[in-house]
C-alpha positions in Angstrom: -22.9 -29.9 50.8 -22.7 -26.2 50.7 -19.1 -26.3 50.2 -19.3 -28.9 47.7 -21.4 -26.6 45.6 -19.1 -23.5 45.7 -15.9 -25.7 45.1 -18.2 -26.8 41.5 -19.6 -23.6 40.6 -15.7 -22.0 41.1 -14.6 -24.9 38.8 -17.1 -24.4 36.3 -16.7 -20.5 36.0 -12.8 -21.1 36.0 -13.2 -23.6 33.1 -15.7 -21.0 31.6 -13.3 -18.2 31.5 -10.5 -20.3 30.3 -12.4 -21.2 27.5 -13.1 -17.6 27.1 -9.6 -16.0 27.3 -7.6 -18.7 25.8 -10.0 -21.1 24.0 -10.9 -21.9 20.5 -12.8 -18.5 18.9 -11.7 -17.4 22.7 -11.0 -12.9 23.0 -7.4 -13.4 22.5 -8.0 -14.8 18.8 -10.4 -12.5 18.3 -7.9 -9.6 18.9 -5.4 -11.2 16.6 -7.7 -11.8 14.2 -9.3 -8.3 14.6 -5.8 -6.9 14.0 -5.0 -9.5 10.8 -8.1 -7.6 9.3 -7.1 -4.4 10.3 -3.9 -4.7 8.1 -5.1 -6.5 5.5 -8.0 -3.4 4.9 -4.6 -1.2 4.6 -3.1 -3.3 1.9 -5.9 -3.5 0.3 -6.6 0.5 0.3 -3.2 0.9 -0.9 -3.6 -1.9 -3.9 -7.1 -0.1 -5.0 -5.2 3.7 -5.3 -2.4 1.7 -7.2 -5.2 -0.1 -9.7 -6.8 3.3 -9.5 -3.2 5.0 -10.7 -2.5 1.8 -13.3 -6.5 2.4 -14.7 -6.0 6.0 -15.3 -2.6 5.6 -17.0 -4.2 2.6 -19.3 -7.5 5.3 -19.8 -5.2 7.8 -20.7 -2.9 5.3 -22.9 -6.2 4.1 -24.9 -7.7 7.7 -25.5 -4.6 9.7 -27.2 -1.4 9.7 -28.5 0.0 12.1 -25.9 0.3 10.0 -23.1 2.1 7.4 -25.5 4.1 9.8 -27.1 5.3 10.6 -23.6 6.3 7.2 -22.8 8.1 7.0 -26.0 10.6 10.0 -25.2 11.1 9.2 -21.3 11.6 5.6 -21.8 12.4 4.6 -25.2 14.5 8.2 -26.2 12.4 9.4 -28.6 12.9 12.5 -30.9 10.4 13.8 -32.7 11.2 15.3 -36.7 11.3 18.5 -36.1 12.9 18.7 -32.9 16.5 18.9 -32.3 18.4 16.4 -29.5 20.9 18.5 -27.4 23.7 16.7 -25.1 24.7 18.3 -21.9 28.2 17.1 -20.6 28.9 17.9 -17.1 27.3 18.6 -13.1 23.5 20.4 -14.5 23.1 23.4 -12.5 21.7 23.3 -8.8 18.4 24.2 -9.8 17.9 21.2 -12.0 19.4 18.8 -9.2 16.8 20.4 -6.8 14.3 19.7 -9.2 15.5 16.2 -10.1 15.8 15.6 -6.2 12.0 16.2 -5.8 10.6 14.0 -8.5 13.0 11.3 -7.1 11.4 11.3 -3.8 7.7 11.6 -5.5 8.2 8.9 -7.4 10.0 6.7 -4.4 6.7 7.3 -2.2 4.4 6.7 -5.4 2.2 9.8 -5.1 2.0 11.1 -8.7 
């Protein structure tokens, strides 16, 4: 009778732990899931400094004509009247490549 018991209470606590361990809502989903939040919290961290970047550029767009006058010459060419457009032919000296070299790589890992 004694043996009986054991042999059902063993059963019953290795059913138990299974159910734990590998189970429905069991520790190992709970991990996984634990670690699907974990990255999702970093994308979203990342998304809220980009809508943070996007708001201030559309603040900056709505309050004056400097920010669009900006966009206008770096993306659209513009001159202004009383300005004069030179034309550089050939390699621009190293410093300017230096210089070009770091805003490249600021812009490539997004930090303004």
């Amino acid at each position: 009778m004694f043996r009986l018991l054991t042999y059902t209470l063993l059963l019953l606590l290795l059913i138990t732990q299974y159910r734990l361990w590998w189970g429905e809502n069991g520790l190992l989903e709970y991990r996984e899931i634990g670690r699907l939040v974990a990255h999702q919290e970093q994308e979203n961290q990342q998304l809220r400094k980009r809508n943070e970047r996007l708001n201030a550029e559309v603040q900056d767009l709505k309050s004056g004509l400097d920010a669009v006058e900006e966009r206008a010459r770096f993306d659209l060419g513009m001159i202004g009247k009383q300005e004069t457009f030179f034309w550089l032919i050939g390699q621009p000296p190293a410093e300017f490549r230096l210089f070009a070299d770091q805003e490249k790589s600021l812009e490539e890992t997004g930090k303004p």
